[in-house]
N, C-alpha and C positions, 0 to 999 in steps of 0.2 A: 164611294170607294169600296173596291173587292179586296181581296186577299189570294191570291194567285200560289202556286207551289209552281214554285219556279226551275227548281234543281236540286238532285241530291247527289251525295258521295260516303264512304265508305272505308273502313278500314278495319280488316279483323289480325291480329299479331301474325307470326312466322310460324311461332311452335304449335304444334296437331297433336291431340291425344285421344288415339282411338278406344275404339271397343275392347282393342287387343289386349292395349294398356291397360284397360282397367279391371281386365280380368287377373292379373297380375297383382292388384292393388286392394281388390276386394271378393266378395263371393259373389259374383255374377258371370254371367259370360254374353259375347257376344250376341248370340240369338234371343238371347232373354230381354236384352236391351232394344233391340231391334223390333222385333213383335211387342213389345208395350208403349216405344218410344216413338220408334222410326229414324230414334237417332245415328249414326253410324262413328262420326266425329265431331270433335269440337275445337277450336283455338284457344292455347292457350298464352296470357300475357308472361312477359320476360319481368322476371324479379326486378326489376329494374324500370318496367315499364309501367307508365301509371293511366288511369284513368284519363286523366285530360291530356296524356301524349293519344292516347286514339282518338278520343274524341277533338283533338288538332287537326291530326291528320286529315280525318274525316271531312271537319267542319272547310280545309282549303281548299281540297277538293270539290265539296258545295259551291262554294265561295265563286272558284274559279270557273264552274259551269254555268253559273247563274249571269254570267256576262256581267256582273258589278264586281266596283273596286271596292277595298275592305273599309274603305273609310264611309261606304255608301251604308254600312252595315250601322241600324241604333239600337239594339236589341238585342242579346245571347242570351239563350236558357237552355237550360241543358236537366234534363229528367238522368239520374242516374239512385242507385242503390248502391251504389259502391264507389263513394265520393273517395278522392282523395286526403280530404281531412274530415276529422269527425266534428260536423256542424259549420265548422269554419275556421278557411272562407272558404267560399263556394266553388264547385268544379267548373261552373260555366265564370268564374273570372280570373282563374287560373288559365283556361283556354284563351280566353281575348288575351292574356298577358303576353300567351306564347305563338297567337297569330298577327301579334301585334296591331290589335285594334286601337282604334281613335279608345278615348275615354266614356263608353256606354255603360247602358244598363246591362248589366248580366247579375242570374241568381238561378240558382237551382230548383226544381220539385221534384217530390218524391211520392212517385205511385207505382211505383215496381215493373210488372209488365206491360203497364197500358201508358205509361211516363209519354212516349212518344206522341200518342195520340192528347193527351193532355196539355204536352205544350203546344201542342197544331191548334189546340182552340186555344189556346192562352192566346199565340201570334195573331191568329185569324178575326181577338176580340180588339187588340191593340192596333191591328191596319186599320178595321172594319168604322173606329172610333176617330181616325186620324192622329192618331198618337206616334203611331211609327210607321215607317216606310220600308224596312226591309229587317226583316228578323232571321235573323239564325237561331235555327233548333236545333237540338242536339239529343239523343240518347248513345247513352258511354258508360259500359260496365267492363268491371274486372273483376267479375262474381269468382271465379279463382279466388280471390283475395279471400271470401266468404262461404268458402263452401269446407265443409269438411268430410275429407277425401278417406274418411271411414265409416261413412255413412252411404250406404250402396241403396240409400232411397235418393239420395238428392246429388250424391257424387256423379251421377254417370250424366246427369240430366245439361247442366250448365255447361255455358262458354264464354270466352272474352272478347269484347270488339265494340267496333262504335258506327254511328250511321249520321248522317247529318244532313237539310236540308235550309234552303232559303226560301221564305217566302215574302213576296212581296206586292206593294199598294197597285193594282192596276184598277181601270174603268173600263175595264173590258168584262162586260159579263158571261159570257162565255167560258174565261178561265179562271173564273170565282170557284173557291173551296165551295160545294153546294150545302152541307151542312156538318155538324160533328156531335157527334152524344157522347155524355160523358154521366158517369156516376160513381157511388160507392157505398158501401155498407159492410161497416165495421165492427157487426154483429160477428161477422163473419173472420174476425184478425185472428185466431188461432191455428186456422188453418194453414198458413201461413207466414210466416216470420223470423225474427231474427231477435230471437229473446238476448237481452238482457245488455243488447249493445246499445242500450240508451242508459234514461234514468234508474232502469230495473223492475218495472211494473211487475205483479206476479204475474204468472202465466201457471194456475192449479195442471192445467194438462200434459203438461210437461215431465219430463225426469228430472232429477235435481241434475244430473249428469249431461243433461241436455243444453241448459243453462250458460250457453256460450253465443259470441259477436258473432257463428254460424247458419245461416240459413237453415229452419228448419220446415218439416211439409207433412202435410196429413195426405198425404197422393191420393186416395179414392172418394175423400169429402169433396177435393177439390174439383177431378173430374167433373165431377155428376155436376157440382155448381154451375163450374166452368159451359159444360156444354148448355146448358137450361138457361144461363143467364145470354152469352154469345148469340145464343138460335134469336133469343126473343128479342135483342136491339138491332140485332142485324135485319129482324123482320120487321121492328121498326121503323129503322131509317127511312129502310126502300120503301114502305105502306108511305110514311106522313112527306117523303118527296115523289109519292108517284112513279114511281120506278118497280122495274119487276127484274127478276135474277138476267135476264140478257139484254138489259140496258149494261153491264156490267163488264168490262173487258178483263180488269185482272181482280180477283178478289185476292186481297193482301193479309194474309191472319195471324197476327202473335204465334211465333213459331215456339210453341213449347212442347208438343207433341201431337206427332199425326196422326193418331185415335179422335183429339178432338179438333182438329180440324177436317178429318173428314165426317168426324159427325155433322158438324157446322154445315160443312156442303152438301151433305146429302139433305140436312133437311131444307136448305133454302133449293134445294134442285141443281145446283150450279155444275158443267160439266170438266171434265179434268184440266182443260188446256185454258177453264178461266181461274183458278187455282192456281198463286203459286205458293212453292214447295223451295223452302232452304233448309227445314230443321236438320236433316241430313248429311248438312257439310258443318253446320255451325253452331247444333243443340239450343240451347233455351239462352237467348243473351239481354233478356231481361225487356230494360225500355231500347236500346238499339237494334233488336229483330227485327223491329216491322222494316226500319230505315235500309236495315241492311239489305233483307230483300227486294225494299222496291230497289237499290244499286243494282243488284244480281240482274233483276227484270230489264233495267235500261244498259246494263255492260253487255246484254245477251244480244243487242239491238231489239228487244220484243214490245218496250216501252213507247211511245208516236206521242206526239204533240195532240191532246184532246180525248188522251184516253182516259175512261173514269176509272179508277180506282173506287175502292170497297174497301175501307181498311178495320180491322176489327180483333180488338186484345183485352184481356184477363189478367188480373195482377194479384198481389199482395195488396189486404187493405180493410175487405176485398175492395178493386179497385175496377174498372170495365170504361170502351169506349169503343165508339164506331164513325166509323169518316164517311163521305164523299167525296174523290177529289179529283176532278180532271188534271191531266199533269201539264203542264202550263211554259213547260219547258222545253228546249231545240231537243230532238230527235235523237238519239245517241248516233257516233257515227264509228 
């Protein structure tokens, strides 16, 4: 038995907060964000809107393009950082509550920006084993909720929104997930984080003033990892499956900024039109970018039944993953 990616869908909120906006808000301006970012906008959630209302949305739309009814679904996990409750219960059973699934397994992980790709092998290990037949994934943040909008290193960067996909048991190998890397190393957690919204560990790097449930970023440690670690699993993948950059139709990358994703591409060689490109409508949204974008790709109709997918993101953790994934699903129309 294979594990197929069968359908995704998508949902990022109403409200937009540009460059404009934030020039307003802090000391930066638009071109500054632009040339280091590539960002231009982001979505932002309505006070009122939570975590698992996107990743609902999201997840129906999957649901509903995957030609299965919701009771066919034995499996939700939902990657996010920006859970609706602290610890518990879980955002992915929050969501079956409010899509009204059968009585499944659903439970969350947390690996920041790479969460998507973590639950794709979570799914891909539970078909592969016979344990489940159709799993809903989910990445759903309302980094909003976490970010703090006085901070002009991590404010301009974030957005909110959610992505979700189905994937399911087939014996068709052809539209089998080909493979998925995943790792992490936690040498590396200061770069990255959200001091102090747990137990309280110390964090010596820190300001005492810093010391808050906000997102906080060392941005040029991270880079430099970021690119170094991305180049080399990405050129793993494709060496240990035999594949070279124009086996490749779309390469999909953790949209947190387009410095390092075009680094990424230029050193795997890949040319513009196999790259896609969202950071620009929707900033950094954690573990739901990757999902988001593949939506974009198939709402554009550019998405075909058999095309491989590259998928490949960078987190909090640090955290890291890389996919192969033909998409297994009807054609957008």
């Amino acid at each position: 038995m294979y594990a197929a990616f069968r359908s995704v869908g998508a949902y990022v909120p109403e409200r937009i907060l540009t460059n404009a906006d934030l020039e307003k808000m802090v000391d930066t301006s638009d071109e500054w964000i632009t040339k280091r970012t590539g960002i231009k906008e982001r979505h932002i959630a309505a006070d009122d809107e939570f975590t698992s209302d996107m990743g609902a949305k999201a997840a129906a739309q999957a649901i509903e393009r995957a030609g299965v009814s919701k009771e066919e679904i034995d499996l939700v996990i939902c990657a996010t950082i920006s859970p609706d409750y602290f610890n518990m219960p879980s955002t992915a059973t929050i969501i079956s509550s409010k899509l009204g699934l059968p009585q499944v397994q659903a439970f969350d992980i947390s690996a920041a920006c790479t969460g998507f790709v973590y639950v794709l092998s979570i799914a891909k290990a539970f078909i592969e084993s016979g344990m489940k037949k159709n799993v809903l994934i989910i990445g759903a943040e309302k980094l909003s909720a976490i970010t703090d909008y006085t901070d002009r290193t991590t404010c301009i960067l974030f957005g909110d929104g959610a992505g979700a996909a189905v994937i399911s048991a087939t014996e068709n190998k052809e539209e089998a997930i080909l493979d998925v890397h995943t790792g992490a190393d936690g040498t590396y957690a200061d770069l990255l984080m959200t001091p102090d919204a747990g137990t309280g560990s110390a964090h010596d790097a820190l300001d005492a003033e810093a010391r808050t449930g906000c997102m906080k970023m060392k941005g040029n440690e991270t880079f430099k990892v970021a690119v170094r670690t991305l180049t080399n699993d990405v050129k793993a993948i494709l060496e240990e499956n035999g594949m070279v950059a124009d086996d490749i139709q779309h390469f999909v990358p953790h949209q947190a900024n387009y410095r390092i994703i075009k680094a990424v591409g230029d050193a795997l060689k890949l040319r513009d039109d196999q790259i896609v490109l969202t950071v620009h409508k929707y900033g950094n949204t954690s573990g739901s970018s990757i999902p988001i974008a593949i939506n974009d790709l198939y709402e554009s109709g550019k998405l075909n039944k058999g095309d491989m997918m590259l998928l490949d993101a960078f987190g909090g953790g640090l955290t890291w993953g890389s996919a192969l994934v033909p998409f297994a699903g009807p054609a957008s129309v």
